[in-house]
C-alpha positions in Angstrom: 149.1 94.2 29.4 149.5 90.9 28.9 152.3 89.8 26.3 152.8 86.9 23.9 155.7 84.7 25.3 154.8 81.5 23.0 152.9 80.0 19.8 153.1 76.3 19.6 151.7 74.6 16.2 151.3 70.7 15.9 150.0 69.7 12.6 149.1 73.1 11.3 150.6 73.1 7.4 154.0 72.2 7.1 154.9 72.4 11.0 154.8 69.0 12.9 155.7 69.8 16.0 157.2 73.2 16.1 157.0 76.1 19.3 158.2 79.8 18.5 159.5 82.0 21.6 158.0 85.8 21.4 160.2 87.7 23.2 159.4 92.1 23.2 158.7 92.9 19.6 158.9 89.7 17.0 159.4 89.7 13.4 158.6 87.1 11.4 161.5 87.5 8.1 161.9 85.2 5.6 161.8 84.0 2.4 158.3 83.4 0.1 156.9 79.9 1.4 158.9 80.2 4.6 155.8 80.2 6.9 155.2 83.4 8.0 151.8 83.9 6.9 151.1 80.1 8.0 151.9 81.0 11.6 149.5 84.7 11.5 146.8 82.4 10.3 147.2 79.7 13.1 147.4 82.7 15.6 143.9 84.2 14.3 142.6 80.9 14.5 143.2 80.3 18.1 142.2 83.6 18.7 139.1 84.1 16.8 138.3 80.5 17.7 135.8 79.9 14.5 136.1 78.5 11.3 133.5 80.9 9.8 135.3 83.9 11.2 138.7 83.3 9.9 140.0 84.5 6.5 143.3 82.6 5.9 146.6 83.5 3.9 144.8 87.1 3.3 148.4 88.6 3.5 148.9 86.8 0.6 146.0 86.6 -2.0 142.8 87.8 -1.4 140.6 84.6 -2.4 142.6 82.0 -0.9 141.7 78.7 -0.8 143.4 77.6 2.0 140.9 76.1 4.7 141.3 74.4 8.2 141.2 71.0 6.6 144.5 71.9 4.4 146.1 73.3 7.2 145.6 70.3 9.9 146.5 67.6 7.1 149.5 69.7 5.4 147.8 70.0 1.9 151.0 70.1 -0.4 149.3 70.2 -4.0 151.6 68.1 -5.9 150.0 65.4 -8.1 152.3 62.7 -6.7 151.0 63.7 -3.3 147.9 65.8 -1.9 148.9 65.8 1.3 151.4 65.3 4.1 149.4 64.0 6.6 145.9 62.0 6.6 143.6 61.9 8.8 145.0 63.8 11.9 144.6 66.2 14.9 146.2 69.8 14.9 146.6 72.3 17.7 147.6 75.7 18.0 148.4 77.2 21.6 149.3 81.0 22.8 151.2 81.3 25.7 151.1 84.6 27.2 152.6 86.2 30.6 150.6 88.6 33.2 152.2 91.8 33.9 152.1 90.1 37.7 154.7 87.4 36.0 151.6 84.1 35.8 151.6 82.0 32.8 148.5 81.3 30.6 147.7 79.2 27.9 145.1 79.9 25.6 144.4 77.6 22.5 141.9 76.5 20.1 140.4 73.1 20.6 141.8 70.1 19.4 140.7 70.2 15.7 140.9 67.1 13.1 
């Protein structure tokens, strides 16, 4: 079976630049707004690999309005600023291990 050794987010929400070790059974624990949900969503993205397909922050709220667009440019809401980033690339890569001990790296295509 192969396992989930690493998620690596650039420009997905609030997360620049930003790679997260899986090691065994992971947890994501923290606070509301923390990110949790933000990273599930970027890993069903990469996995499902279609905008129509994907249903993001359902953990949270049922008819969410977040979208791929909000993600990539770091949609913030405020009325002194929309978002974090402008026009801009994201990516979100899985690194998983064979149980023979090789190394892939599956990811969604670069998105804008």
């Amino acid at each position: 079976m192969k396992h989930l050794t690493r998620i690596r987010l650039v420009n997905w929400h609030l997360f620049a630049d930003t790679t997260i070790t899986c090691q065994g059974t992971t947890y994501f624990i923290g606070v509301n707004g923390a990110g949790k949900s933000t990273i599930l969503d970027a890993v069903q993205f990469a996995l499902v690999g279609g905008q129509r397909d994907v249903k993001f922050n359902q953990a949270a709220l049922a008819n969410s309005r977040r979208t791929l667009n909000s993600y990539v440019r770091g949609e913030l809401g405020t009325e002194e600023q929309r978002y974090l980033r402008g026009d801009c690339t994201g990516l979100v890569a899985l690194e998983f291990v064979n149980p023979d001990s090789t190394r892939f790296v599956h990811g969604a295509p670069p998105i804008s």
